[in-house]
C-alpha positions as a printed Julia matrix, in Angstrom:
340×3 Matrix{Float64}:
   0.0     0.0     0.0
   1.3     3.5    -1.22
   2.76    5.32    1.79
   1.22    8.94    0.57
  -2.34    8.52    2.37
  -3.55   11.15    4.6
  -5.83    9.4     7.01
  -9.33   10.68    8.17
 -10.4     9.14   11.28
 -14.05    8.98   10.86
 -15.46    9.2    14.19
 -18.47    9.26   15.28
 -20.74    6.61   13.1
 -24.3     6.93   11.72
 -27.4     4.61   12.05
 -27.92    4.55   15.87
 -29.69    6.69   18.04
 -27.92    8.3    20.57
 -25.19   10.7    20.66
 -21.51    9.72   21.35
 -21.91   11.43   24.82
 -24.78    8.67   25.79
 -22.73    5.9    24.74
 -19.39    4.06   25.97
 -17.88    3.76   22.38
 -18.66    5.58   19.3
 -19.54    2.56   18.06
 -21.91    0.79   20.4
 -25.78    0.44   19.64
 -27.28    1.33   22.91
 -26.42    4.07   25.33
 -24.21    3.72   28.14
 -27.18    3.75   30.67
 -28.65    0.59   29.3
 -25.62   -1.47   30.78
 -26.84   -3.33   33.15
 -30.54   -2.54   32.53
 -31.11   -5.09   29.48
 -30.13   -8.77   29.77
 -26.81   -9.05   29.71
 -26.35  -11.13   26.43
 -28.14   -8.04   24.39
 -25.74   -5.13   26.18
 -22.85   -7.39   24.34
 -24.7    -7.78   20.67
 -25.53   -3.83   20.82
 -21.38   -3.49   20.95
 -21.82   -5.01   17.46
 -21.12   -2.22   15.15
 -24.35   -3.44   12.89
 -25.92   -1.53   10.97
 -23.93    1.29   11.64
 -22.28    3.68    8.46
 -20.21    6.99    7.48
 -21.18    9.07    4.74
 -18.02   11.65    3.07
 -17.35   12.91   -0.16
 -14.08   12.87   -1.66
 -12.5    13.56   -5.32
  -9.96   10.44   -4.69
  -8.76    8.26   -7.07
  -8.48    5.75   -4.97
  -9.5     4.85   -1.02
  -8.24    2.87    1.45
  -9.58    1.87    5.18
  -8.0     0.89    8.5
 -10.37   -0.62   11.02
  -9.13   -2.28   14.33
 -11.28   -5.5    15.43
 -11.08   -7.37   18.82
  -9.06  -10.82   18.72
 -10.86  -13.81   17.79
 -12.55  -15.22   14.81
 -13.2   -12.92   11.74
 -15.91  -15.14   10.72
 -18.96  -17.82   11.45
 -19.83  -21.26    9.74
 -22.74  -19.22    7.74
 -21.07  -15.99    7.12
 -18.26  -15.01    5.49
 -15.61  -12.55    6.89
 -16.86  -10.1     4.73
 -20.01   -9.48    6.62
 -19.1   -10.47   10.23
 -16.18   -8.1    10.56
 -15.51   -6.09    6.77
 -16.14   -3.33    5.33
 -18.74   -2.43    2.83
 -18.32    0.91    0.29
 -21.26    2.5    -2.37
 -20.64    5.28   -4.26
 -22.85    7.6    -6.07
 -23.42    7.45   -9.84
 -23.45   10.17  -12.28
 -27.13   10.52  -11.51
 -26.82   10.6    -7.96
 -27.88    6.85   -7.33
 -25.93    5.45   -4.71
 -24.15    1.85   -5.7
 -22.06   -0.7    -4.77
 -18.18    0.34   -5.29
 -16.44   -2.14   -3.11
 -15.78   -4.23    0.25
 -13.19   -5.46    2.21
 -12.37   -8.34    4.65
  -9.88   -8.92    7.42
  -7.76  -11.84    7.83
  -7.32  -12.11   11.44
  -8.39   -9.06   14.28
  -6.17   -6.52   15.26
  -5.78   -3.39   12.99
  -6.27   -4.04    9.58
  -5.99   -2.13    6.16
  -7.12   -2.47    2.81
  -7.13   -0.58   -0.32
 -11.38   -0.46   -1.21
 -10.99    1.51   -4.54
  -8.36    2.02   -6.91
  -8.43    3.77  -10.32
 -11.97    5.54   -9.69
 -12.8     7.08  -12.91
 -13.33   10.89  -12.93
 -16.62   12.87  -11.61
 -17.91   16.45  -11.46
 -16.91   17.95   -7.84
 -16.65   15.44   -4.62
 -18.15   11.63   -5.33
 -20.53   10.74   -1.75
 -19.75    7.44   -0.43
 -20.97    5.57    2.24
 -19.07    3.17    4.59
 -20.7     0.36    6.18
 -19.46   -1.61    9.37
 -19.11   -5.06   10.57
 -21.84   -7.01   11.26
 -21.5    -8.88   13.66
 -17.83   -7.66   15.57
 -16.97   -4.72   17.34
 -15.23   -2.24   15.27
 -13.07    0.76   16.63
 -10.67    3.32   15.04
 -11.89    3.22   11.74
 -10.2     5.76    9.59
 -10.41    6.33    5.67
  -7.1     7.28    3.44
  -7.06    9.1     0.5
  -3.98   10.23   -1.76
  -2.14   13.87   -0.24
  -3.34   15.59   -3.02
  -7.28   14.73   -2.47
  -9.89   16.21   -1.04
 -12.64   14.61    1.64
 -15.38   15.56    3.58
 -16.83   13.7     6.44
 -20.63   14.94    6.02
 -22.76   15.65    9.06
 -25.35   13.35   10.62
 -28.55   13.09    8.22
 -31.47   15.59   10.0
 -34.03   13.36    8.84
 -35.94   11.06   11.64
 -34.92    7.72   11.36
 -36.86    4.36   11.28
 -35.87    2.06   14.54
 -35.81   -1.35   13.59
 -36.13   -3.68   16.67
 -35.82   -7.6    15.76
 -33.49  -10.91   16.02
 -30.4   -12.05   14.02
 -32.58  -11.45   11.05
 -32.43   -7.48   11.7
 -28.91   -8.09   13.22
 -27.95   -9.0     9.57
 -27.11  -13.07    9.59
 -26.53  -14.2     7.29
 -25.84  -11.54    4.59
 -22.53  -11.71    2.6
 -21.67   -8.15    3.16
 -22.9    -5.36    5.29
 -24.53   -3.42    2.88
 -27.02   -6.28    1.87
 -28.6    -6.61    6.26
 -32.29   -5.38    5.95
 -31.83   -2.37    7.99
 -28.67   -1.51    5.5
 -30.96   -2.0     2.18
 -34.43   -0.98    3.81
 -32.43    2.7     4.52
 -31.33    3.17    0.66
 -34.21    2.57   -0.64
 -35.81    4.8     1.78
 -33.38    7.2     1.81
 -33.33    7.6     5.89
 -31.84    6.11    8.32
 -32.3     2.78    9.71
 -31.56    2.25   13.29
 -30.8    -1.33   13.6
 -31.59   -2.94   16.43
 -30.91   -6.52   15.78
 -29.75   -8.63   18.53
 -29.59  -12.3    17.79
 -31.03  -14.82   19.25
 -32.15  -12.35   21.79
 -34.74  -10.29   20.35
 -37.94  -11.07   23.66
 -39.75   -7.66   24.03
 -38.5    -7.53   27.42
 -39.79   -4.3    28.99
 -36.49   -2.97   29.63
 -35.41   -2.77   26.03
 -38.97   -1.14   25.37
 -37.89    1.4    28.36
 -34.43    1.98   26.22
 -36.1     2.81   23.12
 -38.65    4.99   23.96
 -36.15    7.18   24.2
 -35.54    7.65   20.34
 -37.53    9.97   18.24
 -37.94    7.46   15.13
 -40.74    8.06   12.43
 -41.31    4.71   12.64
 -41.22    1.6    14.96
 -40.81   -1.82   13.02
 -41.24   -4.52   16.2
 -39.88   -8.03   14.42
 -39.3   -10.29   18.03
 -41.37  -13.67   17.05
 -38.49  -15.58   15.21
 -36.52  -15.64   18.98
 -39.8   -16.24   21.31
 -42.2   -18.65   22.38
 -45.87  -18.49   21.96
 -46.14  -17.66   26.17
 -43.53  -15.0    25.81
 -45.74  -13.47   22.79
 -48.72  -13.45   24.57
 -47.33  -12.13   27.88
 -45.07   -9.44   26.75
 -46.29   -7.88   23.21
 -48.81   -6.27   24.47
 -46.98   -4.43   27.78
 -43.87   -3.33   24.77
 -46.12   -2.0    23.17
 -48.16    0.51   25.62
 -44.38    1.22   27.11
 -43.2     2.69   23.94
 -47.13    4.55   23.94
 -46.25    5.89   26.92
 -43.73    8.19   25.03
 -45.03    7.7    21.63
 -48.65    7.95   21.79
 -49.07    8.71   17.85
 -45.23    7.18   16.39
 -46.74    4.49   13.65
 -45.44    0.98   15.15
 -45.06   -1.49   12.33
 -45.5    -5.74   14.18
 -44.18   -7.9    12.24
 -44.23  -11.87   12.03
 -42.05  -14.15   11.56
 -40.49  -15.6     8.27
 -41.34  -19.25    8.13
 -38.62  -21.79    8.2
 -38.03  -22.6     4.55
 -37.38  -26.27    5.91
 -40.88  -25.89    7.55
 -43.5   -27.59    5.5
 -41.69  -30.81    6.35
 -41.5   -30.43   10.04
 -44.82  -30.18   11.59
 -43.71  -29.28   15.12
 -41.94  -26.4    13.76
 -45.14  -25.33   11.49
 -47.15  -25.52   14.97
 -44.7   -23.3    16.84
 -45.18  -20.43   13.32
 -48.95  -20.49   14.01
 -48.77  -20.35   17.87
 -46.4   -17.41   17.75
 -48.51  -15.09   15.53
 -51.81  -16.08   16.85
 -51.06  -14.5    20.04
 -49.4   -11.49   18.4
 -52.33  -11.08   16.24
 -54.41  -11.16   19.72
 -52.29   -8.18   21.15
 -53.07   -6.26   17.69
 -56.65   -6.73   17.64
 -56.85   -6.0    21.53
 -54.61   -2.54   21.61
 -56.59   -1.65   18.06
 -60.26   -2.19   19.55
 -59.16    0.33   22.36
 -58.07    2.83   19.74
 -54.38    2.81   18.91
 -55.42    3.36   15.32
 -51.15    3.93   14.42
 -50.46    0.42   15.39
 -49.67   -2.06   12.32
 -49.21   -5.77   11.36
 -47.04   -7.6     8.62
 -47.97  -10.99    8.14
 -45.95  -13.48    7.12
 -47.15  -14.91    3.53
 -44.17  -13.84    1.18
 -41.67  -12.68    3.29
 -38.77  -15.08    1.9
 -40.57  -15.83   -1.05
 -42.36  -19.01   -2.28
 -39.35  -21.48   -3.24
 -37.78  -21.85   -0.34
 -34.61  -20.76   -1.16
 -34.24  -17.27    0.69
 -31.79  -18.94    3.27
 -28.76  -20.45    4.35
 -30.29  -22.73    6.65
 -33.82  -22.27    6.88
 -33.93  -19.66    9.44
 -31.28  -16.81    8.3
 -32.05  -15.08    4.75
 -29.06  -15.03    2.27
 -28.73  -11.81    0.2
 -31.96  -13.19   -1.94
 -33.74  -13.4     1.03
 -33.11  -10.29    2.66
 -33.71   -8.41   -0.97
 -37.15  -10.31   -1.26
 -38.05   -8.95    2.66
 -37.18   -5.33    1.97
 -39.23   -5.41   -1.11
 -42.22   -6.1     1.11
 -41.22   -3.99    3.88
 -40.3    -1.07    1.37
 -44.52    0.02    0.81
 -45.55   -0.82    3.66
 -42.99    1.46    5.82
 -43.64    4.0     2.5
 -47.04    4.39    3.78
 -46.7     4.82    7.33
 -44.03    7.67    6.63
């Protein structure tokens, strides 16, 4: 690698909702106060830099990254290391459409660099990129470097109230092959607003202490996708109280519920088929209850289509592949439209 960069250390990240000064790293999903106050096992996920991005503009003919990762694996049996702990870059087009440019995945933790773009063809004025985080690994120090003679710009947060996304492994981004193909990632370009994402997998239960968390954000939108981690009992006793918690701040925020993907292994496996309808009966139940007492901006996405109708959305039957994940956003997309 050319020794001519000048580095930009990007700082603080967007695509979460509080401040650097609320949380313990610029990169952690939940504020510092939470520690302590959710389980345990869902304070260590939200250190998981998913879902999180940079946005800068820059007239560089080429771009490089330096990102410094905790020890320990770089990747999982379903994911490669591009998505647990690379990078992901788009670019904007001539006509302003932002696109995939480039990615980058480590070898090992530590600090590592990488050259993302090289010989980037000319443009009018200062190209916009966005940067897109590790998945599923903490990610710290993460600096940009761009030729001596070049000029960036790291822009400023986006003004525009985001959408929080609250859901399992799914939202959390397993098992995408890079980081800019997770829901929330895709859901906020075709949007064009941020997507808070709040996946924490395995771990996504409604408990009333991550509904206390939350209500603190602003969002236009809640999207509530818990059923793929929780029983039918946990549905029935804890959908409801999540919901009137985040009322209690939010009285007229839209709140999107959504239900659960099937299995794409389930129409072989009747036990699992009877745990899918158990699940959503009782959401539907808390719907229809906090509806018939007038929360008219409360709304439900059943499942029918959400991975398609060939079973092949996944990797192994539960997490979506990039197919997957496109096929959810494109039913997500109007419905989110409209409650914007």
């Amino acid at each position: 690698m050319p020794n001519d960069y000048r580095w930009y250390e990007l700082g603080e990240p967007e695509g979460r909702g509080w401040p650097a000064s609320d949380t313990k790293r610029l990169t952690d999903r939940l504020p510092a106060r939470a520690e302590g106050v959710v389980p345990d096992v869902v304070w260590g996920l939200s250190r998981m830099s998913a879902g999180l991005y940079y946005r800068f503009r820059t007239d560089a003919t080429e771009i490089a990254a330096r990102w410094t990762l905790p020890d320990g694996p770089v990747a999982m049996p379903h994911m490669p290391a591009s998505s647990v702990s690379g990078l992901d870059l788009y670019a904007e087009d001539d006509h302003g459409r932002l696109r995939w440019a480039s990615w980058a995945a480590p070898a090992e933790g530590g600090t590592n660099t990488a050259v993302l773009l090289s010989e980037i063809r000319p443009f009018d004025g200062m190209r916009e990129y966005r940067l897109y985080l590790p998945l599923f690994n903490q990610a710290d120090e993460i600096a940009v470097g761009v030729p001596e003679q070049s000029r960036l710009e790291i822009l400023e947060r986006d003004p525009v109230a985001p959408i929080a996304y609250y859901g399992t492994s799914i939202v959390h981004g397993a098992a995408a092959s890079r980081c800019g193909m997770a829901m929330p990632a895709q859901l906020g370009r075709r949007l064009d607003r941020p997507v808070l994402g709040l996946g924490f997998s395995g771990n996504a239960k409604m408990e009333i202490e991550l509904a206390d968390v939350l209500a603190d954000l602003d969002p236009a939108v809640y999207l509530i996708d818990c059923l793929p981690n929780m029983t039918a009992e946990q549905v029935a006793e804890r959908a409801e109280p999540f919901v009137r918690r985040l009322r209690v701040d939010h009285p007229r925020t839209p709140i999107l519920l959504i239900e659960d993907r099937t299995l794409t292994n389930a129409w072989i496996r009747t036990e699992v088929l009877d745990a899918h309808r158990a699940r959503r009966a009782e959401l539907a139940a808390a719907y229809r209850l906090l509806r018939a007492e007038g929360d008219t901006n409360l709304h439900y996405l059943g499942h029918d289509q959400l991975l398609g109708d060939d079973d092949e959305g996944t990797v192994d039957s539960s997490h979506p592949t990039d197919l997957g994940f496109t096929r959810m956003v494109d039913l997500l997309e109007p419905r989110v439209k409209a409650l914007l």
